[in-house]
PDB file as gemmi writes it, atoms N, CA and C in Angstrom:
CRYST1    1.000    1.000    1.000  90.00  90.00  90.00 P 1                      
ATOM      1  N   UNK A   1       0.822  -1.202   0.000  1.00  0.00           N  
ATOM      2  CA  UNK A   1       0.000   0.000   0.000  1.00  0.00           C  
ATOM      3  C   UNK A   1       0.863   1.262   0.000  1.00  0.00           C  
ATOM      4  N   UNK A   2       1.766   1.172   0.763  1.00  0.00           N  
ATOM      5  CA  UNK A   2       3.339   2.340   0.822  1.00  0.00           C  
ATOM      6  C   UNK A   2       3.307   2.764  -0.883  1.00  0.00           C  
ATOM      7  N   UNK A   3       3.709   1.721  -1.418  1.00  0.00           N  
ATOM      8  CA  UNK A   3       4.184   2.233  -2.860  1.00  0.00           C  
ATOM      9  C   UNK A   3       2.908   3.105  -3.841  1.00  0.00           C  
ATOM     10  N   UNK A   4       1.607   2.544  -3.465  1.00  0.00           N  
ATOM     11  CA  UNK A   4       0.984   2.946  -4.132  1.00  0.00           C  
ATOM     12  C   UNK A   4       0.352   4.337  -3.455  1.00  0.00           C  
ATOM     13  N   UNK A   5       0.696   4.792  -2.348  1.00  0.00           N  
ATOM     14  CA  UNK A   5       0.777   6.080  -1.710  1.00  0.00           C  
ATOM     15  C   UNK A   5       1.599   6.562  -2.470  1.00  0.00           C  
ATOM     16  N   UNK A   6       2.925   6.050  -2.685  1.00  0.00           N  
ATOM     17  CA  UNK A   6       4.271   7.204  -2.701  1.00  0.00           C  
ATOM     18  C   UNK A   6       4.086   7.197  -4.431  1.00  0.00           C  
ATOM     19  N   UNK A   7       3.251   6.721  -4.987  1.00  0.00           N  
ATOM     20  CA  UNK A   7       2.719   6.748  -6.494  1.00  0.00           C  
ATOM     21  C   UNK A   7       2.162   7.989  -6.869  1.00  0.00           C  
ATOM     22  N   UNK A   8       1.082   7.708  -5.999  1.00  0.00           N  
ATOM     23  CA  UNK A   8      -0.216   9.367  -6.210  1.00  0.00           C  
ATOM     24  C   UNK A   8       1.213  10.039  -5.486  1.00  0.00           C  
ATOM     25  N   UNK A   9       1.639  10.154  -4.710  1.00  0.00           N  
ATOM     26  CA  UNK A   9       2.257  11.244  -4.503  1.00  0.00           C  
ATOM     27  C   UNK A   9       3.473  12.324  -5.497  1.00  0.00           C  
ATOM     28  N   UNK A  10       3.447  11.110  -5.950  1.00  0.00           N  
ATOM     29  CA  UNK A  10       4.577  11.560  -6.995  1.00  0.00           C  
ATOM     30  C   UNK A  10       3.856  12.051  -8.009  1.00  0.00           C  
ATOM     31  N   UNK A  11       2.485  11.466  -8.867  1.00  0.00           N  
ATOM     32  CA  UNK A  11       1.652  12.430  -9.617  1.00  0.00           C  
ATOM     33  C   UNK A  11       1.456  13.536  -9.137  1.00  0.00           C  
ATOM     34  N   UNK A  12       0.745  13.607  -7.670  1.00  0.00           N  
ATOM     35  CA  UNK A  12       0.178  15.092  -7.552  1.00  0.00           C  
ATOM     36  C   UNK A  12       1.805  15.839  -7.319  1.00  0.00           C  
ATOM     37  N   UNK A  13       2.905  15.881  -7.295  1.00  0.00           N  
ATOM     38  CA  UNK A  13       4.193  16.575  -7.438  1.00  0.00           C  
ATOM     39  C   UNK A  13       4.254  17.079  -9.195  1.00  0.00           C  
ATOM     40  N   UNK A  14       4.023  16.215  -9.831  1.00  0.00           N  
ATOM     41  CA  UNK A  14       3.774  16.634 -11.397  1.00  0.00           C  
ATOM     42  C   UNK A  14       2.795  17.430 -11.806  1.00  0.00           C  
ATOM     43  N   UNK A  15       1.477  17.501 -11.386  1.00  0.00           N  
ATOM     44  CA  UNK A  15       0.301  18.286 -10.992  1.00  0.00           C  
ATOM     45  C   UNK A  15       1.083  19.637 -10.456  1.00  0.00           C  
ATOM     46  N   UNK A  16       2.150  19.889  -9.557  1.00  0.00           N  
ATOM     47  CA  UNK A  16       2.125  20.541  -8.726  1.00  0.00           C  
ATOM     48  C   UNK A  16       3.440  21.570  -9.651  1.00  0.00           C  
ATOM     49  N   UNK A  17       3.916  21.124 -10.110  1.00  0.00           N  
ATOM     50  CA  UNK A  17       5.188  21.506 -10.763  1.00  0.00           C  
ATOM     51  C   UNK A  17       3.946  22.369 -12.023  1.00  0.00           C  
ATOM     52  N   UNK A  18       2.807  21.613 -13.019  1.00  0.00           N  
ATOM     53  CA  UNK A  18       2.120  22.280 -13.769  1.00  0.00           C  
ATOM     54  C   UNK A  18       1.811  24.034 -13.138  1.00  0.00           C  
ATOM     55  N   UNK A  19       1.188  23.331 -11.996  1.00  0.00           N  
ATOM     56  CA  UNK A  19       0.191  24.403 -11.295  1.00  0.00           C  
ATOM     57  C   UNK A  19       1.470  25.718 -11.031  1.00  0.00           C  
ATOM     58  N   UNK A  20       2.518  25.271 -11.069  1.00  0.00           N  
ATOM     59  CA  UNK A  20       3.246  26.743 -10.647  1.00  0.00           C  
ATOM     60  C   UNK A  20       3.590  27.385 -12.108  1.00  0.00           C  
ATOM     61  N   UNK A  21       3.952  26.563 -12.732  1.00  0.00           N  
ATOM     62  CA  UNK A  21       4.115  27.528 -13.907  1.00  0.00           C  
ATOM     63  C   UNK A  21       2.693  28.189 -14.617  1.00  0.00           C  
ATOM     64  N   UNK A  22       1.351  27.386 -14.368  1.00  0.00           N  
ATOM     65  CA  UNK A  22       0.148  28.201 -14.345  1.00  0.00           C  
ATOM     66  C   UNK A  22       0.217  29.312 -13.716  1.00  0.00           C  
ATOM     67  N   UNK A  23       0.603  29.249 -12.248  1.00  0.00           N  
ATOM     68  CA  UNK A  23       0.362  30.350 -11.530  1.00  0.00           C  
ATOM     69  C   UNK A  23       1.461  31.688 -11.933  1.00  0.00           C  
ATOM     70  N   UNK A  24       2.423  31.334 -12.763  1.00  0.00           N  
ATOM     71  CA  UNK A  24       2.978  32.712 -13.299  1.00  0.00           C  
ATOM     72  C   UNK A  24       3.690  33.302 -12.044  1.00  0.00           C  
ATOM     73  N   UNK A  25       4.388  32.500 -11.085  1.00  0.00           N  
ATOM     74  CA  UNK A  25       4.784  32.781  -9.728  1.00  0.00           C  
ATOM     75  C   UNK A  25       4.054  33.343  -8.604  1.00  0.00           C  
ATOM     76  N   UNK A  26       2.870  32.960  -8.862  1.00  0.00           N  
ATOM     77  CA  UNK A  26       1.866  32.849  -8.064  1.00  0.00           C  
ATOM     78  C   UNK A  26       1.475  33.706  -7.717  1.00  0.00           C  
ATOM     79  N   UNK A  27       1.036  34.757  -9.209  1.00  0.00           N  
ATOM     80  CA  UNK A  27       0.559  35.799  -9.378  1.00  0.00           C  
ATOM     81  C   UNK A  27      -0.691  35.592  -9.853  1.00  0.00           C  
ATOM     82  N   UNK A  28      -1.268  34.348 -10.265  1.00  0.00           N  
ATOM     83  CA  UNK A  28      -2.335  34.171 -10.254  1.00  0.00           C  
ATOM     84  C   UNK A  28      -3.512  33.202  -9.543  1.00  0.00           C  
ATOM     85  N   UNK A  29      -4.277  33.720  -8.618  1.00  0.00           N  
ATOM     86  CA  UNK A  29      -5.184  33.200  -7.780  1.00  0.00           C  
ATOM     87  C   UNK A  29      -5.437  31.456  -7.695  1.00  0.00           C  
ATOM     88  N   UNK A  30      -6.094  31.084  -9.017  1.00  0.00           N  
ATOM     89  CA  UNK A  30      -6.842  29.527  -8.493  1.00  0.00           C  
ATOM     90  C   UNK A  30      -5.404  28.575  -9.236  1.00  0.00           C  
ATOM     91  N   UNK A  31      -4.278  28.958  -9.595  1.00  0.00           N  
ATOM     92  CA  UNK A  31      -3.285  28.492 -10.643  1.00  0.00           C  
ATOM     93  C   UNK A  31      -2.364  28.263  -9.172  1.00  0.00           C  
ATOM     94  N   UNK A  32      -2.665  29.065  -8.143  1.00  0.00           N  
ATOM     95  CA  UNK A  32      -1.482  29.272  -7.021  1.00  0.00           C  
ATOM     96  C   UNK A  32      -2.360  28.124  -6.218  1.00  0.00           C  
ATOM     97  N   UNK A  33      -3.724  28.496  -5.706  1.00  0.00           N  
ATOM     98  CA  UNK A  33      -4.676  27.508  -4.949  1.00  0.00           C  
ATOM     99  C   UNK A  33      -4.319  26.048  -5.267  1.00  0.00           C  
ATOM    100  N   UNK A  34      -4.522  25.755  -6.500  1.00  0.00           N  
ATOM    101  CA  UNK A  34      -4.456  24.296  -7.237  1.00  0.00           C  
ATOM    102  C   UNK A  34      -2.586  23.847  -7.188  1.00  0.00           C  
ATOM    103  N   UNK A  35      -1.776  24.766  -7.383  1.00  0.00           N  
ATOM    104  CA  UNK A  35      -0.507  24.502  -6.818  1.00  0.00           C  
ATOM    105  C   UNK A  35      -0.199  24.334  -5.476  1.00  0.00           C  
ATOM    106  N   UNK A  36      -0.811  24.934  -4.829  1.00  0.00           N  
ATOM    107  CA  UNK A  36      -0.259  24.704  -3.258  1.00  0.00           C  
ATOM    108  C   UNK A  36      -1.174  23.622  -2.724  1.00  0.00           C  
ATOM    109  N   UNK A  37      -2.506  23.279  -3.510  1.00  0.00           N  
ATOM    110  CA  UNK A  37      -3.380  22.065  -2.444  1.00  0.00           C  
ATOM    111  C   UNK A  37      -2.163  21.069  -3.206  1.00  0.00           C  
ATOM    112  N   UNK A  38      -1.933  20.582  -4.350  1.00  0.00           N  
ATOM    113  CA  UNK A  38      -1.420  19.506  -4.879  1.00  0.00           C  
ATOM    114  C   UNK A  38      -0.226  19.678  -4.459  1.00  0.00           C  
ATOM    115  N   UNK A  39       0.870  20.218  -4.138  1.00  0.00           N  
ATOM    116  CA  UNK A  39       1.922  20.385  -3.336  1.00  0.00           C  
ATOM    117  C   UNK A  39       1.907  20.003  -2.399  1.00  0.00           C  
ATOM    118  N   UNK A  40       1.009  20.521  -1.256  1.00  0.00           N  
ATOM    119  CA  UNK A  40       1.154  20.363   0.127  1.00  0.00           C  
ATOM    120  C   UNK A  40       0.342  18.443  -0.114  1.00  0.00           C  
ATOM    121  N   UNK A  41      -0.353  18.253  -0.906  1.00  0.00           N  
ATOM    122  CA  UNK A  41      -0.867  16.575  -1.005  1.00  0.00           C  
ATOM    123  C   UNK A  41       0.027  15.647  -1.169  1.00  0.00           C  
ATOM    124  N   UNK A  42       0.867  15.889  -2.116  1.00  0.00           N  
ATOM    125  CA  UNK A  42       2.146  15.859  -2.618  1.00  0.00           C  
ATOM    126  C   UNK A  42       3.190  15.609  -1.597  1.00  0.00           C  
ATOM    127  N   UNK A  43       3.291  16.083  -0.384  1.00  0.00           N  
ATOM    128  CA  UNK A  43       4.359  16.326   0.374  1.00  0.00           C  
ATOM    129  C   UNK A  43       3.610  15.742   1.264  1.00  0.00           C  
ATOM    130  N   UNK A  44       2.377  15.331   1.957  1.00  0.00           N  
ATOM    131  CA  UNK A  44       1.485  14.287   2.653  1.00  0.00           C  
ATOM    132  C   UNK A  44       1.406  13.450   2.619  1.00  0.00           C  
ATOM    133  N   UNK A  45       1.521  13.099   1.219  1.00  0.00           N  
ATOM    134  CA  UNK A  45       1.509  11.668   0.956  1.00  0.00           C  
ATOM    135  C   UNK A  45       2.763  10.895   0.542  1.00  0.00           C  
ATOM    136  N   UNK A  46       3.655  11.615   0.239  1.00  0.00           N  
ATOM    137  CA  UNK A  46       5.268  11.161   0.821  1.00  0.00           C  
ATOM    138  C   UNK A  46       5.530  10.809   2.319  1.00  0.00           C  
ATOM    139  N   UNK A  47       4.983  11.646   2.944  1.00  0.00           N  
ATOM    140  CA  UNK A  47       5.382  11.608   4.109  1.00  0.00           C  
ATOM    141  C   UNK A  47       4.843  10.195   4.908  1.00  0.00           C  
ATOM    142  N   UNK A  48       3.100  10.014   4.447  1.00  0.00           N  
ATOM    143  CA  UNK A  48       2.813   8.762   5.022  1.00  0.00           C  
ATOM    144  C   UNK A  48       3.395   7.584   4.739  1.00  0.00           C  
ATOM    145  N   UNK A  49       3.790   7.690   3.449  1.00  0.00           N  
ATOM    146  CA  UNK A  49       4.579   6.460   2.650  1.00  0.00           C  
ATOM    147  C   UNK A  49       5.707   6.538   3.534  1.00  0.00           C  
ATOM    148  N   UNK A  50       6.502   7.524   4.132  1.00  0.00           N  
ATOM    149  CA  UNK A  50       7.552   7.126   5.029  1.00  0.00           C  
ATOM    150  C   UNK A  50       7.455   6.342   6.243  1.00  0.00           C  
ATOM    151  N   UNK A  51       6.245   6.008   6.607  1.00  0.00           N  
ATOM    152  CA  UNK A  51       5.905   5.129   7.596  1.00  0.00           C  
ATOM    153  C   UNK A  51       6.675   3.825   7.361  1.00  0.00           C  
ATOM    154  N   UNK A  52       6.407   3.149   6.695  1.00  0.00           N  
ATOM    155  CA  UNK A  52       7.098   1.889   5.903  1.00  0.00           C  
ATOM    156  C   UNK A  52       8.023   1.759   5.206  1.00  0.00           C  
ATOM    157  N   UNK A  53       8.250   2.509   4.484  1.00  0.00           N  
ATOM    158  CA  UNK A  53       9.531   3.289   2.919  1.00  0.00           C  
ATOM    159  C   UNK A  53      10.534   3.211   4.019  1.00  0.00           C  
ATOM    160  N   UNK A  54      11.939   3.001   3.086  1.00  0.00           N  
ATOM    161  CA  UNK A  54      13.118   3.598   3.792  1.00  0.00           C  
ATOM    162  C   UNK A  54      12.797   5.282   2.967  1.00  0.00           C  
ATOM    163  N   UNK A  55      13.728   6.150   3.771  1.00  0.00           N  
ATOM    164  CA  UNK A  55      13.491   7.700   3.157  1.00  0.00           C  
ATOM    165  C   UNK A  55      14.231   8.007   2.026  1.00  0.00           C  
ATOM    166  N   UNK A  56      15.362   7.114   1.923  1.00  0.00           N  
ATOM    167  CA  UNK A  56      16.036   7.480   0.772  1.00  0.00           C  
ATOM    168  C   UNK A  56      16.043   6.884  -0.373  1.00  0.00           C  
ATOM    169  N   UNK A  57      15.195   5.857  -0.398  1.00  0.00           N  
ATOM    170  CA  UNK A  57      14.576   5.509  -1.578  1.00  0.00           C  
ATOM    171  C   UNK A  57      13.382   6.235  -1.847  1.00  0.00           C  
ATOM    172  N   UNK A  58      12.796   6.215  -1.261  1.00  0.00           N  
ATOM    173  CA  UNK A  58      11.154   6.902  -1.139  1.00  0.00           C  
ATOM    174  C   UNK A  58      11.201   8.418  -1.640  1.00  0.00           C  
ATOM    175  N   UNK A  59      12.064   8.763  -1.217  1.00  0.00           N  
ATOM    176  CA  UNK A  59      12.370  10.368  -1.807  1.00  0.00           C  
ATOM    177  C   UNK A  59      12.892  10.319  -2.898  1.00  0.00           C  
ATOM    178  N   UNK A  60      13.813   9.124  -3.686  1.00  0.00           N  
ATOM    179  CA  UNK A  60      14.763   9.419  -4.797  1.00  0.00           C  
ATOM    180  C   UNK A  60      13.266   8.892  -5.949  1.00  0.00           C  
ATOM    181  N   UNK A  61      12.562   8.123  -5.342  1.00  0.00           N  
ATOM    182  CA  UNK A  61      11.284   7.556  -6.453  1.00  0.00           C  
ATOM    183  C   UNK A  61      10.377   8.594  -6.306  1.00  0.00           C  
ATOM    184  N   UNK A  62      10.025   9.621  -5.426  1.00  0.00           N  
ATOM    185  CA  UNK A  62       9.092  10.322  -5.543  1.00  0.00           C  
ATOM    186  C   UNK A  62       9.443  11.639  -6.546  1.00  0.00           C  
ATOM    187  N   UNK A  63      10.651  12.088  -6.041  1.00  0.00           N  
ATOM    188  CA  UNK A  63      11.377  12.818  -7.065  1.00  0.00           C  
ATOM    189  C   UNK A  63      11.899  12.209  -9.008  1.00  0.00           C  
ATOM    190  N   UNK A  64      11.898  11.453  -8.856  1.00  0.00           N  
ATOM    191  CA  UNK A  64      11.645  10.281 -10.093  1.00  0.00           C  
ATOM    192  C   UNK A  64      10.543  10.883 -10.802  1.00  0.00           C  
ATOM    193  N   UNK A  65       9.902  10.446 -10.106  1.00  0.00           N  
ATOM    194  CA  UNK A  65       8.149  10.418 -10.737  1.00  0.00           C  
ATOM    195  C   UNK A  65       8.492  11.569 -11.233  1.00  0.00           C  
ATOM    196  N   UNK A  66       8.363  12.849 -10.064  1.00  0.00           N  
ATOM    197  CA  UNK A  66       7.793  14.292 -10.699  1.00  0.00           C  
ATOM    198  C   UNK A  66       8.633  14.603 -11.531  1.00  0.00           C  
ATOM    199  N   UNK A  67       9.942  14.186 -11.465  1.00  0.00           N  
ATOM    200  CA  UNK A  67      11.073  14.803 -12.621  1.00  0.00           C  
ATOM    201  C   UNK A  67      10.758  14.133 -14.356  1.00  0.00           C  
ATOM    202  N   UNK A  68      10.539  13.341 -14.063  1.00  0.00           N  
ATOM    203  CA  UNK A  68      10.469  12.182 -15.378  1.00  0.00           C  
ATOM    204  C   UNK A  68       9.038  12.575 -16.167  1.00  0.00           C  
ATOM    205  N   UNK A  69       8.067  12.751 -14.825  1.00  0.00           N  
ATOM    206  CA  UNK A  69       6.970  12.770 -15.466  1.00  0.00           C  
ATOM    207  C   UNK A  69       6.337  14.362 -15.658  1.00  0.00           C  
ATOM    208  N   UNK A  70       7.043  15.470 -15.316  1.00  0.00           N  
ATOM    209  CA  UNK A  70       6.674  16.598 -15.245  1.00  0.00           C  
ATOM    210  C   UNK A  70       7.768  16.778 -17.040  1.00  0.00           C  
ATOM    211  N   UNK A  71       8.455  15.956 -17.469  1.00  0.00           N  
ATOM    212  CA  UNK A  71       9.499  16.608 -18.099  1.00  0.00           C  
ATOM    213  C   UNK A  71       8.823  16.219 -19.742  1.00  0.00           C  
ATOM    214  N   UNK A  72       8.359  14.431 -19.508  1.00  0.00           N  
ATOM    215  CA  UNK A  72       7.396  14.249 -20.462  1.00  0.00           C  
ATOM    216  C   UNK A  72       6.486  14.721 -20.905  1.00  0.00           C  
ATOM    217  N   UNK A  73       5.577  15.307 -19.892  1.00  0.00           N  
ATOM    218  CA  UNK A  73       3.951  15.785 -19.820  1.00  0.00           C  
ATOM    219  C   UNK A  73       4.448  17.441 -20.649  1.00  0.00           C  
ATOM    220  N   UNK A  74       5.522  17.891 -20.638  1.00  0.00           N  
ATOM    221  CA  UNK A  74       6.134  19.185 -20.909  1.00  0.00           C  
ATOM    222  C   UNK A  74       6.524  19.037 -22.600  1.00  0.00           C  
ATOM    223  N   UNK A  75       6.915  17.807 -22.444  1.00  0.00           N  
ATOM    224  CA  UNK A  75       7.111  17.449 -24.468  1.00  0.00           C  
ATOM    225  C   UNK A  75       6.197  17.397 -24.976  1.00  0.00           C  
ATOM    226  N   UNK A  76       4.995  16.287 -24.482  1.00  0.00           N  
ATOM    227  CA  UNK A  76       3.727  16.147 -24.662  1.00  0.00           C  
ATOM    228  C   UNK A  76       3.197  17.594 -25.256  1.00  0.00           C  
ATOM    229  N   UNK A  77       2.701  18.176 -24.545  1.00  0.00           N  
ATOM    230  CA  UNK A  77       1.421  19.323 -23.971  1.00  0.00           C  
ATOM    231  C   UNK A  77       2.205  20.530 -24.223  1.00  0.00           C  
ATOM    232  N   UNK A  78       3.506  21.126 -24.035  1.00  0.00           N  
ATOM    233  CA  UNK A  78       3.971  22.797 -24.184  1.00  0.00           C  
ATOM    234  C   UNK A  78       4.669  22.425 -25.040  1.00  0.00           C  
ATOM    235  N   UNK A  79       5.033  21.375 -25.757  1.00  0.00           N  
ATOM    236  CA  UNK A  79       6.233  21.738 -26.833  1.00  0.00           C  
ATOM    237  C   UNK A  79       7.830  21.944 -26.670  1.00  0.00           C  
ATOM    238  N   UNK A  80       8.164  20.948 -25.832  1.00  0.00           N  
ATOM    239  CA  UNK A  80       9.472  21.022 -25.188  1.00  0.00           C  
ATOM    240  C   UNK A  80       9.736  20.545 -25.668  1.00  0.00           C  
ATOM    241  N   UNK A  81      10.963  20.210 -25.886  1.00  0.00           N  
ATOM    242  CA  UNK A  81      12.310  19.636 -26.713  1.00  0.00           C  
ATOM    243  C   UNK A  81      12.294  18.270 -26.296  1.00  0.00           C  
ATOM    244  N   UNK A  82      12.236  17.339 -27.409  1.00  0.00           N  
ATOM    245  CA  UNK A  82      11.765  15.827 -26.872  1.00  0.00           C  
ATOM    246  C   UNK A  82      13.467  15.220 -27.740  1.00  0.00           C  
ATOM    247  N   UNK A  83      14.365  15.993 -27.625  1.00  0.00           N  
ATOM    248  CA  UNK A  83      15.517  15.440 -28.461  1.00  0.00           C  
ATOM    249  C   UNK A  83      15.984  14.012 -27.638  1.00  0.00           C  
ATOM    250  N   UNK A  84      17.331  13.443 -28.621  1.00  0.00           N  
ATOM    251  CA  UNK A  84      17.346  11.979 -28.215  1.00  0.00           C  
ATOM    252  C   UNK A  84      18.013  12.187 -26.915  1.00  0.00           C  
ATOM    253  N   UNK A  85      19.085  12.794 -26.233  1.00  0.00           N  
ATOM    254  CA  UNK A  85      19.228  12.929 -25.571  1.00  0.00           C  
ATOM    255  C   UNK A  85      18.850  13.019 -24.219  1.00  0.00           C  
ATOM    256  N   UNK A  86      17.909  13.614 -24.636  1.00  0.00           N  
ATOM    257  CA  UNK A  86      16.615  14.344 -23.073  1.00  0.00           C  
ATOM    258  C   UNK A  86      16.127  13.063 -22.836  1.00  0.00           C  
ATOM    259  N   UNK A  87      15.382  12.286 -23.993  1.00  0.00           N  
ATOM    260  CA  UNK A  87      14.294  10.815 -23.588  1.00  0.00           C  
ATOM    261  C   UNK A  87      15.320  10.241 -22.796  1.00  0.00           C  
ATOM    262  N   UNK A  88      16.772  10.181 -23.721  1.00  0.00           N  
ATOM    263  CA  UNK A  88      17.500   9.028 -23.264  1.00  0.00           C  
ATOM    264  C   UNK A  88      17.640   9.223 -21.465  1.00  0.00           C  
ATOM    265  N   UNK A  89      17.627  10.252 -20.973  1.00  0.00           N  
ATOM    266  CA  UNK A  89      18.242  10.535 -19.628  1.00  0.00           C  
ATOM    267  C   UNK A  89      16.641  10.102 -19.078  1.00  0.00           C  
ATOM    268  N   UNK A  90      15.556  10.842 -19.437  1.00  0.00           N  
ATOM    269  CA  UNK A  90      14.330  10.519 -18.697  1.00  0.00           C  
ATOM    270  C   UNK A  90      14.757   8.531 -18.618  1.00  0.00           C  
ATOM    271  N   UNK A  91      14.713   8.071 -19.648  1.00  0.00           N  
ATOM    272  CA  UNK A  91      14.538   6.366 -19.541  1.00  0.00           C  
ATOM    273  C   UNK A  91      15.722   6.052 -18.220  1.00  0.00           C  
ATOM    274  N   UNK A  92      16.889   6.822 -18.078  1.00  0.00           N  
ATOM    275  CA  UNK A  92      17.644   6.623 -16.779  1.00  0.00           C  
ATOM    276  C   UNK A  92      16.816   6.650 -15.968  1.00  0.00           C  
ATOM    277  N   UNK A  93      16.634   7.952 -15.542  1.00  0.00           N  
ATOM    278  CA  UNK A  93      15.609   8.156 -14.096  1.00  0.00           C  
ATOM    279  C   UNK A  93      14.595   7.128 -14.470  1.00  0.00           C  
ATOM    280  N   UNK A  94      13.499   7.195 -14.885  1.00  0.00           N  
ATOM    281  CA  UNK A  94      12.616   5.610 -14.948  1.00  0.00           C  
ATOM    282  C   UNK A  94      13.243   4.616 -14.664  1.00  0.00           C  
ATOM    283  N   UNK A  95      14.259   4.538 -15.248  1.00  0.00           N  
ATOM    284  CA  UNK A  95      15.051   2.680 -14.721  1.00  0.00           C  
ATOM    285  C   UNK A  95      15.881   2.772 -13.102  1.00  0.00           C  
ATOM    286  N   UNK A  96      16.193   4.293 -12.722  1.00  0.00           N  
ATOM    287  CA  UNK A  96      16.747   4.121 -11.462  1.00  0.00           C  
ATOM    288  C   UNK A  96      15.468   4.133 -10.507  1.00  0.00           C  
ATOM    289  N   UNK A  97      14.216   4.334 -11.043  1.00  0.00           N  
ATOM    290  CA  UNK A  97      13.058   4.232  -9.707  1.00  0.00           C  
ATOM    291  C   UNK A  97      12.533   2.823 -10.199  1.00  0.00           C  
ATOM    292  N   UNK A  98      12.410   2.733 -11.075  1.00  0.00           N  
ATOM    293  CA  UNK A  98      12.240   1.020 -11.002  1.00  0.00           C  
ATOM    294  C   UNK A  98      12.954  -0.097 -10.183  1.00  0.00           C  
ATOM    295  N   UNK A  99      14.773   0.778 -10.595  1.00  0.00           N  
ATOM    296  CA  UNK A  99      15.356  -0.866  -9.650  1.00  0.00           C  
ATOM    297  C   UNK A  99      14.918  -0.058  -7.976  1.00  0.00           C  
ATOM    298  N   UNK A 100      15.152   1.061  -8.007  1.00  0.00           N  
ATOM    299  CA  UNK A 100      14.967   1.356  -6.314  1.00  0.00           C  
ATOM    300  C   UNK A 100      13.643   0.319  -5.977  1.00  0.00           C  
ATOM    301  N   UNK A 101      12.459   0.239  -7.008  1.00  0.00           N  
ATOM    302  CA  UNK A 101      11.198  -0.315  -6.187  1.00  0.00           C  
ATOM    303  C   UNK A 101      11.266  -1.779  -6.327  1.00  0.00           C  
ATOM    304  N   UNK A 102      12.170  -2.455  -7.500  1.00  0.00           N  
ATOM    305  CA  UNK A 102      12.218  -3.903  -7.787  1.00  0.00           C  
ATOM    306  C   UNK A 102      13.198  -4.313  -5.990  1.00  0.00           C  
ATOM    307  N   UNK A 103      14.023  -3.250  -6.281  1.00  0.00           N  
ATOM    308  CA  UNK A 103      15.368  -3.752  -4.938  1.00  0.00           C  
ATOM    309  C   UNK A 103      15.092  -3.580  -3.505  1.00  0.00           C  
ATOM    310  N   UNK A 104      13.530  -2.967  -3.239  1.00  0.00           N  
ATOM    311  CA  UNK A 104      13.471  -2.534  -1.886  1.00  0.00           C  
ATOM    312  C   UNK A 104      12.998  -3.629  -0.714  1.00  0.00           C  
ATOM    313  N   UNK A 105      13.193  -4.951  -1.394  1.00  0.00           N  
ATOM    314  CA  UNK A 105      13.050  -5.742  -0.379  1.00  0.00           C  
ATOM    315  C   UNK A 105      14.079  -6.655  -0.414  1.00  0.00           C  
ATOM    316  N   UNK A 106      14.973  -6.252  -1.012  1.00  0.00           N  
ATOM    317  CA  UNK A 106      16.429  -6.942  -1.092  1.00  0.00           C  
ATOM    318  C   UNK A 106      17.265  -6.629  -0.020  1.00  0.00           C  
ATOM    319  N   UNK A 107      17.804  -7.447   0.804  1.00  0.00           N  
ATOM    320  CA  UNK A 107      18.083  -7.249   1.795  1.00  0.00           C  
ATOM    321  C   UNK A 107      19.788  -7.672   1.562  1.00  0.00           C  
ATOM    322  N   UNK A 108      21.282  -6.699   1.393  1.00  0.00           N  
ATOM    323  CA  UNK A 108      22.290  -6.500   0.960  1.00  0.00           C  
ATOM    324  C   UNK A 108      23.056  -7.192   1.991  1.00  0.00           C  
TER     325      UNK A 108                                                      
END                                                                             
């Protein structure tokens, strides 16, 4: 159940990363509202996932998510630079939160 907390959490961080560049530095009203509820959800629901999570995996996959998936959703949808380079590094981060979640019951 941990992982699938520290999942949504990592979406609403991608949500949350949108909502600020909506908000224009949070010069605009419901763009700042919708950034700071999904932020502060965002940072809640990391936190419960730390109940169980070690922290330094849990933080390097939650940051995963929003980096990987705020960077895609940005090629997607605004027209960002989807060169080979950029994917190639996103498919890193994806494969380093994968082994973090394949390896977290591996006991070294």
């Amino acid at each position: 159940m941990s992982w699938i907390v520290l999942s949504v959490a990592g979406l609403l961080e991608i949500a949350f990363a949108f909502g600020m560049k909506w908000s224009a530095g949070f010069s605009r009203l419901w763009p700042s509202v919708y950034a700071a509820v999904t932020g502060l959800g965002s940072i809640w629901l990391l936190s419960t996932s730390l109940r169980s999570l070690p922290v330094g995996t849990a933080y390097a996959v939650w940051t995963g998510i929003g980096a990987a998936g705020t960077a895609v959703i940005g090629m997607i949808f605004l027209g960002e630079s989807a060169s080979v380079a950029r994917v190639a590094c996103i498919a890193l981060i994806l494969s380093g939160v994968l082994g973090l979640r394949l390896s977290a019951g591996v006991v070294a």
